[in-house]
N, C-alpha and C positions, 0 to 999 in steps of 0.2 A: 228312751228312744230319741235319735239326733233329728231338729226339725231339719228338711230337704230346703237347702239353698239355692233361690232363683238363679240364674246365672243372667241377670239383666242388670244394671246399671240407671240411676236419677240422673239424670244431666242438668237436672234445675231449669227446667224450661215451663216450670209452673203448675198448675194442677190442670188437667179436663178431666169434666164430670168427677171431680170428687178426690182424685187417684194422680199422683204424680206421672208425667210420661215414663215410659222407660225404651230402653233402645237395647234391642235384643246386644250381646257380644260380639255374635257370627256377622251381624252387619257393619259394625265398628272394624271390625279384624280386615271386612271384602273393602271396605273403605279404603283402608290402611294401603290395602296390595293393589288396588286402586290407583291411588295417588302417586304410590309408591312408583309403579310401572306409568304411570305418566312423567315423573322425575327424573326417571330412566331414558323413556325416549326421548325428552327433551334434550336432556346431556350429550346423547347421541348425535340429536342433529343438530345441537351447537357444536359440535367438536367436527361433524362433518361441515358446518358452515364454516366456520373460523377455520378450516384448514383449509377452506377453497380460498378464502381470504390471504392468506397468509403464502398459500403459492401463487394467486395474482402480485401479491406483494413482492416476490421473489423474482419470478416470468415476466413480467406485465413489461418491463423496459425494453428488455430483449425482443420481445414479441413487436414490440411499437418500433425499435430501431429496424426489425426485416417487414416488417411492412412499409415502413416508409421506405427504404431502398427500393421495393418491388414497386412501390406505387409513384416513386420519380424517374424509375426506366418503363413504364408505360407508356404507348406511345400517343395516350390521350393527354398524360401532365407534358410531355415534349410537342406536341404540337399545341397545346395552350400558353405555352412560353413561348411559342414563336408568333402566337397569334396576338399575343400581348407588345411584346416586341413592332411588330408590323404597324398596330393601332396605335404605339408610340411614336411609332416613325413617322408616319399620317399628321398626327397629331402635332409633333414640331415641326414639321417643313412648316405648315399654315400658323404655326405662333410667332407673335413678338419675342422678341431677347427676354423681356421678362419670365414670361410663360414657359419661354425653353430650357429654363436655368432649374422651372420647376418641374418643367417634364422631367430633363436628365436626373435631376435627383430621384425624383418616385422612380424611375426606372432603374436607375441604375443602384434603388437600394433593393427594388425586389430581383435583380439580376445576379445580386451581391455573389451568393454561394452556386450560381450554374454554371456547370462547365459550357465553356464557351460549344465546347464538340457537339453539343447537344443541340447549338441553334443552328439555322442555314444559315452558309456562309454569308449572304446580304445581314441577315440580322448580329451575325457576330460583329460583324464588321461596323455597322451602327451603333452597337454596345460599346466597340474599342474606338471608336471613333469619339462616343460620351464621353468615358474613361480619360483621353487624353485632354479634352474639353474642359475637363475637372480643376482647373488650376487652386479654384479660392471657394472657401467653402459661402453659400447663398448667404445675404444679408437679412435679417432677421425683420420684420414691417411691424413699423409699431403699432 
């Protein structure tokens, strides 16, 4: 007669009360399909991350170029260049030649890329009026 074989497993985790542990099969196997299915959905949602990634990477320029279009024909970014503009103009009528050498420059470097259309015709006109002003580039203070 054949002796019946446990279907359990020594892990070597040392003796209690006398008798090595053993760890049933069926809990090693749920382990397994466990982990398993955790490896799984992890895969999953990296593959859904990195592909959200991966089409920011793609979109993300495009999307930045129609927003900024849409957000420099607003007419809060066009009235904040005129209002910049005006607090320029203020600002050199009351400066010395020094001062004004460096108004016109700040100014006229953040005017650089605005269509003139965009400001009222006083402020355009102040703008081209820098512009022509412009002969020699500022001296440098040591």
């Amino acid at each position: 007669m054949r002796k019946q074989v446990n279907p359990s497993i020594s892990i070597g985790l040392g003796f209690v009360g006398g008798e090595p542990r053993r760890v049933e099969m069926g809990f090693l196997k749920g382990l397994g399909v466990v982990v398993g299915c955790l490896v799984v959905v992890f895969g999953f949602v990296w593959l859904a991350q990195g592909n959200d990634f991966f089409m920011y990477k793609v979109f993300a320029p495009a999307k930045a170029n129609v927003e900024r279009e849409v957000f420099e024909n607003t007419n809060t970014h066009v009235r904040g260049l005129n209002i910049t503009v005006q607090q320029a103009q203020m600002d050199y009528a009351q400066a010395d030649p020094a001062h004004k050498a460096a108004i016109s420059a700040v100014l006229l470097q953040q005017m650089a890329d605005v269509p003139m259309e965009k400001l009222t015709p006083q402020n355009a006109a102040f703008v081209q009026q820098l512009r022509g002003n412009l002969t020699a580039p500022m001296s440098t203070v040591p």
